[in-house]
Every structure is written in C-alpha cells, then in structure tokens.
C-alpha positions in Angstrom: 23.2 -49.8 29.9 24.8 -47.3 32.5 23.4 -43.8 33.1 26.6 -42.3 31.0 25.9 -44.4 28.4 22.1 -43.7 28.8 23.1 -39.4 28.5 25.3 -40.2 25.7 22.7 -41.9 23.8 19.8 -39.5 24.8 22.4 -36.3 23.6 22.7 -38.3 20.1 19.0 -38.9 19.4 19.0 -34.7 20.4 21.8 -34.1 18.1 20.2 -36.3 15.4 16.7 -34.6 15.9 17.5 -31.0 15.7 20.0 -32.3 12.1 16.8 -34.0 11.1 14.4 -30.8 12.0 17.1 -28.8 10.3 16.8 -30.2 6.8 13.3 -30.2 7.3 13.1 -26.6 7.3 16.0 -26.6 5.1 13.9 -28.1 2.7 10.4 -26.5 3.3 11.9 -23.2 2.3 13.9 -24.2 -0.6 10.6 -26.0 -1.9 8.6 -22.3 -1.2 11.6 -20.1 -2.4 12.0 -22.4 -5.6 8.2 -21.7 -6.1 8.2 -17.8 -5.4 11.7 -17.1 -6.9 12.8 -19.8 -9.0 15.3 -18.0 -11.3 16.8 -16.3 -8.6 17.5 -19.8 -6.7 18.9 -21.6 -9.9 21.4 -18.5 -9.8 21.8 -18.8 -6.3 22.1 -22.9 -6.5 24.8 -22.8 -8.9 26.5 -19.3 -7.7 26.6 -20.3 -4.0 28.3 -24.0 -4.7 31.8 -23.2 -3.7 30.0 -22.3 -0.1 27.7 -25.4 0.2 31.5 -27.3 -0.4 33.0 -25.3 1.8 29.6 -26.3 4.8 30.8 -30.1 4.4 34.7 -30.1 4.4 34.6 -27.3 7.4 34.6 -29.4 10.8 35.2 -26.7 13.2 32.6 -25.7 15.6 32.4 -22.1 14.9 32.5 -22.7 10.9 35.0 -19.9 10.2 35.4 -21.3 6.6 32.2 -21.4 5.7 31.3 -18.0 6.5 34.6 -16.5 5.0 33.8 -18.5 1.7 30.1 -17.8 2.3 30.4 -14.2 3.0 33.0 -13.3 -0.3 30.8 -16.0 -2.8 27.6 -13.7 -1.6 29.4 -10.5 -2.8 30.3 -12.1 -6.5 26.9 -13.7 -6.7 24.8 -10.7 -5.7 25.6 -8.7 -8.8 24.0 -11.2 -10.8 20.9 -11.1 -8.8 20.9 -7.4 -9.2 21.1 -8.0 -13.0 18.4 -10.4 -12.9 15.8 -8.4 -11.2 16.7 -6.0 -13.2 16.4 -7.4 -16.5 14.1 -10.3 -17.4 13.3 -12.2 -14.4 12.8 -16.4 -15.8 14.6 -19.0 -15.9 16.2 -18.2 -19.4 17.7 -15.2 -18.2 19.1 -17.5 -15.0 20.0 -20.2 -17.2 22.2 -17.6 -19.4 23.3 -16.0 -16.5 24.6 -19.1 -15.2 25.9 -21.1 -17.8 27.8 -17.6 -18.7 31.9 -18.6 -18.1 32.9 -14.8 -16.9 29.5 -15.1 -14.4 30.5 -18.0 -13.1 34.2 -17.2 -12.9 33.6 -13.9 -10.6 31.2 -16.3 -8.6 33.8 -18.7 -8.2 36.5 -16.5 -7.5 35.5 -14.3 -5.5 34.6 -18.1 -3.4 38.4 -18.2 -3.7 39.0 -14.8 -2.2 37.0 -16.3 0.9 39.4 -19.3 1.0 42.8 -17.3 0.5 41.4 -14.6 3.4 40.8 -17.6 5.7 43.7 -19.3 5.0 46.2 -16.6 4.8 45.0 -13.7 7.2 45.6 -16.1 10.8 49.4 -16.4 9.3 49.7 -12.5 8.6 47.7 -11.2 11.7 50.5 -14.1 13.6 53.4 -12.1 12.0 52.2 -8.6 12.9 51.3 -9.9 16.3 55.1 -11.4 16.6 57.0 -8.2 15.0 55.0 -6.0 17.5 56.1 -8.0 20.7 59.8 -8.1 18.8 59.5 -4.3 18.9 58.4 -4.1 22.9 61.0 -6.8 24.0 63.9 -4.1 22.3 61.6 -0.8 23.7 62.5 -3.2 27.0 65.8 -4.2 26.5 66.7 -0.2 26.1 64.7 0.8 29.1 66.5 -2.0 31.2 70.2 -1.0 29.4 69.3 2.5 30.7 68.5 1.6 34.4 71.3 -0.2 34.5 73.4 2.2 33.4 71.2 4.1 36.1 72.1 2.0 39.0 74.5 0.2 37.7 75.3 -3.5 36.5 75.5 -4.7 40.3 71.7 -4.4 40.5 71.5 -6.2 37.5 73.1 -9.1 38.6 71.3 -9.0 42.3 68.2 -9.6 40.2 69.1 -12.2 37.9 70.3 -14.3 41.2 67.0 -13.6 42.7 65.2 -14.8 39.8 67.5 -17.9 39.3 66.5 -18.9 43.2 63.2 -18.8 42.6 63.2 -20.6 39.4 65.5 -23.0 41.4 62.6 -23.4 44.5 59.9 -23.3 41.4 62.0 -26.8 40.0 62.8 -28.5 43.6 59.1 -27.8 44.8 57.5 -29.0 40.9 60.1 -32.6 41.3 58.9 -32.8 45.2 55.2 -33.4 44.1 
C-alpha cells in the first residue's frame, strides 16, 4: 500500500468516524427530546419529512436544498407547534394534529414552496442578471455611437484594426506553444 493510498484510506476512516459520531448524537438527542417533548417530536417527525427527503437526495456540498426545503417546511410546521403548546400538550392532540389532511397539507406545501424557490429562483435571478448586462451593452453601444460621431468613424476603425492585431498575435503566440 503506497502513502496515497495510505491518506486516502486514513481520510475515509475520518469521514466514516465523524458520520458514525454524527448519528450518534443524532440519536442521543432524538432519544432525550422524544423523552422531554414527545408530542412535539411526533409533530415534528411527520411535519419535517419532506426535509429529511430532501437531506438524502441533495448531493451538493453546501446542501442548498435542504435548507431551502428545510427552512420553508419549518415555517408551515411551526404553527402547529404553536397550537400544540398552546392547547393540550400529549400525544392525542399530536396524533390529531398530524393525521389532520389540511395540517399536513400546509406542512407539505409550504416543503414545496422550498423546492419551487430552489429550483426556480437561480433561473430568474440568471434572467435579471442577463437583461441588466443587455441594458449596459446598449447604455455602451450609445456612448460609443456618440464618440464616434465625436471623432469620427476613422477612429473607430483605427481601433477595431488594433484589436484585430492583437487577437491575431493572441492566436499565432496560443498555436506556437
């Protein structure tokens, strides 16, 4: 066994380890919340679902769909935390709460609402970014109509040989390497 193969196998045993130490905790405070506030984490298990799916199918390293899912499926479950605390606080109350179709529906969608933001805003912020550089390429295109009406259409054309010779120089010195 080489030494990379030795780093690459120490870095997975580390990678394994801190997954494994994790789920411990993961686990350890499930067990203690399920013990402290049991009808508020059978709300919570069945609320926050959408999120947990969206955890395992999001590969990316910064986990942008999870915590746009997350974030939205917090908002729609949190009401019905509120209205637990509120009310009667056991496991009846979560069951009802839960097995409830319009509870579960706001839960769910507003899950959704996470997946159409993440989905949908990178294409809208793409188009505002693209009409905004459409609009300084024309705020250009008048300012360099106007100094050539300026100084004329001569200069113009002085500058467009210049930049072809040095795109010229850029290709012969790019194919000489």
């Amino acid at each position: 066994m080489g030494h990379d193969d030795q780093m690459q196998y120490d870095e997975e045993n580390d990678t394994r380890a801190r997954g494994r130490n994790t789920l411990t905790w993961v686990l350890l405070v499930g067990t203690l919340l399920a013990f402290i506030a049991g009808p508020t984490m059978v709300i919570l298990f069945f609320g926050l679902l959408p999120s947990l799916v969206a955890y395992i199918i999001d590969r990316s390293t910064g986990k942008s769909a999870t915590f746009c899912v997350a974030g939205m499926n917090i908002i729609g479950v949190f009401p019905y935390i509120i209205t637990l605390w509120s009310t009667d606080n056991t496991f009846s109350e979560a069951l009802a709460i839960s097995t409830d179709i319009f509870s579960m529906l706001v839960m769910y969608a507003s899950a959704s609402f996470g997946w159409v933001i993440f989905l949908g805003l990178p294409t809208l912020i793409s188009s505002f970014v693209l009409i905004m550089q459409q609009r300084k390429v024309a705020q250009l295109r008048g300012v360099q109509k106007d100094l050539i009406e300026e100084w004329s259409a001569d200069v113009a054309d002085l500058v467009e040989k210049e930049h072809s010779a040095d795109q010229a120089a850029h290709m012969q010195k790019g194919a000489s390497v």
